[in-house]
DOMARLO-59525 format. One record per atom (N, C-alpha, C): atom name; x, y, z. Coordinates in nm, 4 decimals. Atoms other than C-alpha are relative to their C-alpha. Layout:
BEGIN
+------+----------+----------+----------+
: atom :       xx :       yy :       zz :
+------+----------+----------+----------+
:   CA :        X :        Y :        Z :
...
+------+----------+----------+----------+
# end
This chain:
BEGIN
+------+----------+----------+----------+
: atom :       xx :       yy :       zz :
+------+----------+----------+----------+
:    N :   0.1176 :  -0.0161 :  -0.0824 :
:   CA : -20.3915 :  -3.1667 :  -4.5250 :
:    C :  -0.1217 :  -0.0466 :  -0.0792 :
:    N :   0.0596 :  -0.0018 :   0.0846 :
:   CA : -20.7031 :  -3.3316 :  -4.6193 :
:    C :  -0.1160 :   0.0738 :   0.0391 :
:    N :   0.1452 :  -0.0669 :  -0.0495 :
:   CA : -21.0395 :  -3.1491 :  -4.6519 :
:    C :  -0.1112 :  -0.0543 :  -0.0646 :
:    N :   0.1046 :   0.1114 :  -0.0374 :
:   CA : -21.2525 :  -3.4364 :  -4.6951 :
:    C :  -0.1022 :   0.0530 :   0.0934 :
:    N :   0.0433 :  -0.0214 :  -0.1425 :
:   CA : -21.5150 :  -3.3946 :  -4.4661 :
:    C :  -0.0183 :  -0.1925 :   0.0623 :
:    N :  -0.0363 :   0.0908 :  -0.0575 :
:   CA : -21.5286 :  -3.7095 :  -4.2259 :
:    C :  -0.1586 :  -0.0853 :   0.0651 :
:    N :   0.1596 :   0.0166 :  -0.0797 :
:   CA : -21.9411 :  -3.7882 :  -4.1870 :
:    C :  -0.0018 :  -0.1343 :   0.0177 :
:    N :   0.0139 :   0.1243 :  -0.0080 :
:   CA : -21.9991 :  -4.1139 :  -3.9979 :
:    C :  -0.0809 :  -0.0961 :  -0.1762 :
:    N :  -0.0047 :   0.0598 :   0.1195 :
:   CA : -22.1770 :  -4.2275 :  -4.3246 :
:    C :   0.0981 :  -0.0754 :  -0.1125 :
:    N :  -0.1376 :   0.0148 :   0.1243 :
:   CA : -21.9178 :  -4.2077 :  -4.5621 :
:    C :   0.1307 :  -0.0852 :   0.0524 :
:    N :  -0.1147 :   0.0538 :  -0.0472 :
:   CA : -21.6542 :  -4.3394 :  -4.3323 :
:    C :  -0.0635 :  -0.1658 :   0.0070 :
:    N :   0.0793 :   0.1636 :   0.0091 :
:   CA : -21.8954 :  -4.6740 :  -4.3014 :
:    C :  -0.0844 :  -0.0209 :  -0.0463 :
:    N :   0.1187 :  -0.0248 :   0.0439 :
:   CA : -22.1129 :  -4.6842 :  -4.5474 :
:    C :  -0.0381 :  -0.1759 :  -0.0342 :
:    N :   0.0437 :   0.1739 :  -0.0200 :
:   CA : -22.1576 :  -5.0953 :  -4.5209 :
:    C :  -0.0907 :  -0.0067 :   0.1445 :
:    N :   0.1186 :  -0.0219 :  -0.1384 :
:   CA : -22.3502 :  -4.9847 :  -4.1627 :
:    C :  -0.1091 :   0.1086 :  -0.0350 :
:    N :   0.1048 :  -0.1157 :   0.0081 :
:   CA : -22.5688 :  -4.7132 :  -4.3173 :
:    C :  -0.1129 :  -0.0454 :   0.0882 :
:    N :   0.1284 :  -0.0066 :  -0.0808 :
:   CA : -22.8690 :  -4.9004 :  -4.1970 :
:    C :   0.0213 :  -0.0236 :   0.1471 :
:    N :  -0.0369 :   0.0319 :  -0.1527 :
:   CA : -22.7325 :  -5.0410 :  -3.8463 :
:    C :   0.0382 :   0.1798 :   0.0945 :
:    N :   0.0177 :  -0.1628 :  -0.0731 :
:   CA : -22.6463 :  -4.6138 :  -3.7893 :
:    C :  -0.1496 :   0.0438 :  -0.0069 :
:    N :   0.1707 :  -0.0845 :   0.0647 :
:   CA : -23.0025 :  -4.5300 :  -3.9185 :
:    C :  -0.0761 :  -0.0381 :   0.1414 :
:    N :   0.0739 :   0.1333 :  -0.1239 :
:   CA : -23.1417 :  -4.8163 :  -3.6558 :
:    C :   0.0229 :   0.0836 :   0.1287 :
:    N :  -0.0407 :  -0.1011 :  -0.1123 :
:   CA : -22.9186 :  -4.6362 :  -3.3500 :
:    C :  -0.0746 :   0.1626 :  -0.0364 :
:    N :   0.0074 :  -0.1265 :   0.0176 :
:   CA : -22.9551 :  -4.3135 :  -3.4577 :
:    C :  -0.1685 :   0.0090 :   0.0840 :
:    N :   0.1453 :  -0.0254 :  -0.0141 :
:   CA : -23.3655 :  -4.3444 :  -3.3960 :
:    C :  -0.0629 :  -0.0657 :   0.0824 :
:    N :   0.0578 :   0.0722 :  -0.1075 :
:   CA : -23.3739 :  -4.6004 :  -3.1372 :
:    C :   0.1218 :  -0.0099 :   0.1617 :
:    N :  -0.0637 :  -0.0236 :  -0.1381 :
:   CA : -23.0686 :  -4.4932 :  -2.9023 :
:    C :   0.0509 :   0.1135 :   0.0081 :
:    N :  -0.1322 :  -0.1302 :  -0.0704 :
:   CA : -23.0005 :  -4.1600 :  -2.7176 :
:    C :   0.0962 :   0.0510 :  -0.0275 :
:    N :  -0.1223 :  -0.0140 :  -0.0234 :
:   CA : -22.7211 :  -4.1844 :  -2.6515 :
:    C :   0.0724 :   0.0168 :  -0.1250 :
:    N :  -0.0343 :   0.0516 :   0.1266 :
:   CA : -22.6109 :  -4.2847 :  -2.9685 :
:    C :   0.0065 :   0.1190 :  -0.1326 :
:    N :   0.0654 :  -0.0773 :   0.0492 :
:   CA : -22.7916 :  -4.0290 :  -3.0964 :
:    C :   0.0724 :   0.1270 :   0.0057 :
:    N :  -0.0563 :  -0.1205 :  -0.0304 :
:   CA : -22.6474 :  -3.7545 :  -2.9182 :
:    C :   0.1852 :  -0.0375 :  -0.0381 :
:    N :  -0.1370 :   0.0689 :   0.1037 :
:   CA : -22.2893 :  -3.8943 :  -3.0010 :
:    C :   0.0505 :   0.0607 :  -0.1448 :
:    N :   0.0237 :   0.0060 :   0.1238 :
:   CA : -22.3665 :  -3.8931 :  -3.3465 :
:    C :   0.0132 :   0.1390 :  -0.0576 :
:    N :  -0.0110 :  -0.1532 :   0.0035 :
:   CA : -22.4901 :  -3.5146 :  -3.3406 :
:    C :   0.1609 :   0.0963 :   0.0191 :
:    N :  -0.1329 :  -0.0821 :   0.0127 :
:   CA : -22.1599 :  -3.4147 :  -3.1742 :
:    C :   0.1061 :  -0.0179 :  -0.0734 :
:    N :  -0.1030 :  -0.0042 :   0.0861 :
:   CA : -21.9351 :  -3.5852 :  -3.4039 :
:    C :  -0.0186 :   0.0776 :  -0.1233 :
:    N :   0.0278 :  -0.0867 :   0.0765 :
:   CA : -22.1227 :  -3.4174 :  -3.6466 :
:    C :   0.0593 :   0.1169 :  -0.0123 :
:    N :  -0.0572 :  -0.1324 :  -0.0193 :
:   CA : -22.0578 :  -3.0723 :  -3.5365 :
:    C :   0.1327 :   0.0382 :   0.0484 :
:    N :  -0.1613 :  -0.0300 :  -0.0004 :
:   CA : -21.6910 :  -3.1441 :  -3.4467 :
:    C :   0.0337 :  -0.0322 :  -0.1486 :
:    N :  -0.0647 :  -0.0141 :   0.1511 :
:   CA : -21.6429 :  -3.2666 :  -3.8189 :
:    C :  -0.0050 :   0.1024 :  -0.0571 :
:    N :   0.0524 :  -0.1143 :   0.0571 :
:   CA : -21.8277 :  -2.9629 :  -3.9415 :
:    C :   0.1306 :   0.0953 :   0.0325 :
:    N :  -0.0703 :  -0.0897 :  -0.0556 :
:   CA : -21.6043 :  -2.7377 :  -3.7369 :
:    C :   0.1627 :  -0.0421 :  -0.0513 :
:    N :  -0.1305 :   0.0455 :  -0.0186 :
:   CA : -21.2639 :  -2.9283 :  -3.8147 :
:    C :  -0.0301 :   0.0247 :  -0.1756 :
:    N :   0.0158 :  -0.0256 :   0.1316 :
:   CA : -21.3922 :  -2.8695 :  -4.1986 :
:    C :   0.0189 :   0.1090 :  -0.0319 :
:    N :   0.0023 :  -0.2006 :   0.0573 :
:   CA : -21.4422 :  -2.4944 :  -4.1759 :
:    C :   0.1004 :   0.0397 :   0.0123 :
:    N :  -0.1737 :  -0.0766 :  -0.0179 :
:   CA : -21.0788 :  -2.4663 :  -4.0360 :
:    C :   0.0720 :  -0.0317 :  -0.1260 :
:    N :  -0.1129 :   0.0701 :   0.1080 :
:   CA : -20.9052 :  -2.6773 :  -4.2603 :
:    C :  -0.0350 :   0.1009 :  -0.1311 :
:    N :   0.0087 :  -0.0657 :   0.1065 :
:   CA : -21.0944 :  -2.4989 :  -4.5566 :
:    C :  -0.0101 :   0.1147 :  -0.0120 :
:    N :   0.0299 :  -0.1268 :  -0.0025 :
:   CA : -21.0331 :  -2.1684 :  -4.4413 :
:    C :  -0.0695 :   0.1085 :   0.0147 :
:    N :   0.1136 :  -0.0293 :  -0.0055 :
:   CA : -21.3839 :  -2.0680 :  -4.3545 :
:    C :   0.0202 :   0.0520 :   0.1798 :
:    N :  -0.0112 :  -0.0508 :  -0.1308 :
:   CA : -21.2631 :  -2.0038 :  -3.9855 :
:    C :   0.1131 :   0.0219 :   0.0287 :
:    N :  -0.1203 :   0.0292 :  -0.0188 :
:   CA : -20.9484 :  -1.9426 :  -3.8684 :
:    C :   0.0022 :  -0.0093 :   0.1844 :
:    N :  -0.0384 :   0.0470 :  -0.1505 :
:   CA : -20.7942 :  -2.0681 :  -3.5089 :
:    C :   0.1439 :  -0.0439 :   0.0086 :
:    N :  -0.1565 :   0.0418 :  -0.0605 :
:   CA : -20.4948 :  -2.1825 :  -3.3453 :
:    C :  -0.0359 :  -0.2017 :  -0.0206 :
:    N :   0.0045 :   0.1432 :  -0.0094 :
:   CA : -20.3542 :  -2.5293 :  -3.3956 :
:    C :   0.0174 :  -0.0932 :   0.0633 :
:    N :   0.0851 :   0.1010 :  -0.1433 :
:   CA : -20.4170 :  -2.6430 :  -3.0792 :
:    C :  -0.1262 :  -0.0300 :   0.0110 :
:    N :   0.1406 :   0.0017 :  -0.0016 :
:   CA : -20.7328 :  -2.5703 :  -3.1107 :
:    C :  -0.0079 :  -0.1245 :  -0.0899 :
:    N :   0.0722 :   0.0484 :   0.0967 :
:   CA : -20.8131 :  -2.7544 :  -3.4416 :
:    C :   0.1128 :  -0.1493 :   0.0426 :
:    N :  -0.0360 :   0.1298 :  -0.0241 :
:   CA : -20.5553 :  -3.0727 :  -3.3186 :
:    C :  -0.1118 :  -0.0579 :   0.1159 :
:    N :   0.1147 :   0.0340 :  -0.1109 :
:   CA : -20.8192 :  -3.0594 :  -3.0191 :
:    C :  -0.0965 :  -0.0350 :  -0.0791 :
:    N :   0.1322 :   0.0400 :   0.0526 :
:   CA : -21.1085 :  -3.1063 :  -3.2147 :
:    C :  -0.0051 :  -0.1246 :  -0.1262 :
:    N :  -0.0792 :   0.1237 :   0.1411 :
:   CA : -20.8905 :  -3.3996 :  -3.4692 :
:    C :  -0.0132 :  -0.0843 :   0.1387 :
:    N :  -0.0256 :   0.0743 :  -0.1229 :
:   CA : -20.8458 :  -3.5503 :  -3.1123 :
:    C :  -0.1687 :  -0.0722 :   0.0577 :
:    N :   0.1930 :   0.0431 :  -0.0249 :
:   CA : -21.2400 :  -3.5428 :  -3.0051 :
:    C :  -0.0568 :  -0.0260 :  -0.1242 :
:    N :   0.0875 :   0.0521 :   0.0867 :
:   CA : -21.3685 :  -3.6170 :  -3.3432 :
:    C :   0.0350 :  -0.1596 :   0.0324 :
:    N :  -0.0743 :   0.0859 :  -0.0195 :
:   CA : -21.1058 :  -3.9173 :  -3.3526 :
:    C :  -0.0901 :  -0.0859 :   0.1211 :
:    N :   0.0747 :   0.0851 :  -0.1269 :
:   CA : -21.2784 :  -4.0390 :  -2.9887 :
:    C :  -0.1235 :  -0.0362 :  -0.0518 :
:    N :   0.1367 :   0.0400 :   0.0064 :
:   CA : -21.5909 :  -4.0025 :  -3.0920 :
:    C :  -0.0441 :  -0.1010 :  -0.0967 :
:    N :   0.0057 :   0.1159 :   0.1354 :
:   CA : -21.5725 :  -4.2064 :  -3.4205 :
:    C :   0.0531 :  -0.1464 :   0.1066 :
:    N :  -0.0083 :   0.1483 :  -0.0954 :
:   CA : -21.4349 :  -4.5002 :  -3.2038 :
:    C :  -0.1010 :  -0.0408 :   0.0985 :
:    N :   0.1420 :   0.0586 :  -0.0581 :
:   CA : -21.7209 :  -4.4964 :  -2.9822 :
:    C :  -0.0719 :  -0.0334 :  -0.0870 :
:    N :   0.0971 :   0.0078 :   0.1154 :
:   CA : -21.9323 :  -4.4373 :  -3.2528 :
:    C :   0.0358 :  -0.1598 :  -0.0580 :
:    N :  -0.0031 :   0.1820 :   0.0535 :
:   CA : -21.7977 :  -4.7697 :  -3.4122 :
:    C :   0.0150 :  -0.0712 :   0.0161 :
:    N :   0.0382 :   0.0780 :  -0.0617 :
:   CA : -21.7640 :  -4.9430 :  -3.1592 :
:    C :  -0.1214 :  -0.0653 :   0.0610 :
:    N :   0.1014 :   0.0157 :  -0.0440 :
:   CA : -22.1112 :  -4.9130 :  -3.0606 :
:    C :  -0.0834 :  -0.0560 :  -0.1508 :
:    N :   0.1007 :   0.0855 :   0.1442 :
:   CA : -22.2270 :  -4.9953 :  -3.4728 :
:    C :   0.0296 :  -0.1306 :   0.0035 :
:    N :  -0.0455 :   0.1884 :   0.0202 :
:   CA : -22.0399 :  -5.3139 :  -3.4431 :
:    C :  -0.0593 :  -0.0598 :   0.1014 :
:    N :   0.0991 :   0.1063 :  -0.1055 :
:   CA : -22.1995 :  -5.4353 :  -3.1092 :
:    C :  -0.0987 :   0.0012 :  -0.0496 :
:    N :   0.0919 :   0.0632 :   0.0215 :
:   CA : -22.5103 :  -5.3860 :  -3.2564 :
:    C :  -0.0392 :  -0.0705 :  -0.1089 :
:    N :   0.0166 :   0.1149 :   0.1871 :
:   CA : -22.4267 :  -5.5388 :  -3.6164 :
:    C :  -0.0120 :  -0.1170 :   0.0420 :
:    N :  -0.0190 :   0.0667 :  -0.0813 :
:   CA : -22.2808 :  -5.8018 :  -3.3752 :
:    C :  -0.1626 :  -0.0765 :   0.0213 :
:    N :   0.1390 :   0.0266 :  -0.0173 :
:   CA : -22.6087 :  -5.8577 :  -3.1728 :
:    C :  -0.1183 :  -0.0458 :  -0.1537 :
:    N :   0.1514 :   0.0216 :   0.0923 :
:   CA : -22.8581 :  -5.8106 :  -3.4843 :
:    C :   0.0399 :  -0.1363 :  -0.1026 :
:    N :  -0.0582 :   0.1319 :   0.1572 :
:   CA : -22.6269 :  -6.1249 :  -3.7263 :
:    C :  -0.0286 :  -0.0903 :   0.1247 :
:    N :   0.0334 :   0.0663 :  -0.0940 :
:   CA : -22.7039 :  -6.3317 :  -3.3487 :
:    C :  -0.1261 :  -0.0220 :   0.0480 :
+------+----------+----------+----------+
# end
């Protein structure tokens, strides 16, 4: 099991500034961002024993982090995309 934590940063840190850019100029993006946040957070406190739950639960929240990081980087690459055009 790892207990890494999983912060969009760290997972792409060759987009730091292209997240910085979204983060402060899209919503959406924005709000996204926040919730993967607080599902990593939460999928951290289980794993490291700081909460305990069922492991449905915590595969549920491996499942929605998981989504959200693919939006999430799908949406850094359209606009890396766009901004090298």
């Amino acid at each position: 099991m790892s207990l890494e934590k999983h912060d969009l940063i760290h997972e792409m840190p060759e987009s730091k500034e292209a997240i910085h850019n979204l983060k402060t100029s899209d919503n959406h993006f924005a709000k996204m961002f926040d919730e993967y946040h607080d599902v990593d957070h939460a999928v951290h406190r289980i794993e490291t024993g700081a909460e305990n739950t069922s492991d449905e639960r915590l595969e549920n929240l491996k499942k929605q982090r998981l989504n959200l990081k693919d939006q999430l980087t799908a949406m850094v690459r359209e606009y890396e995309a766009a901004a090298a055009s």
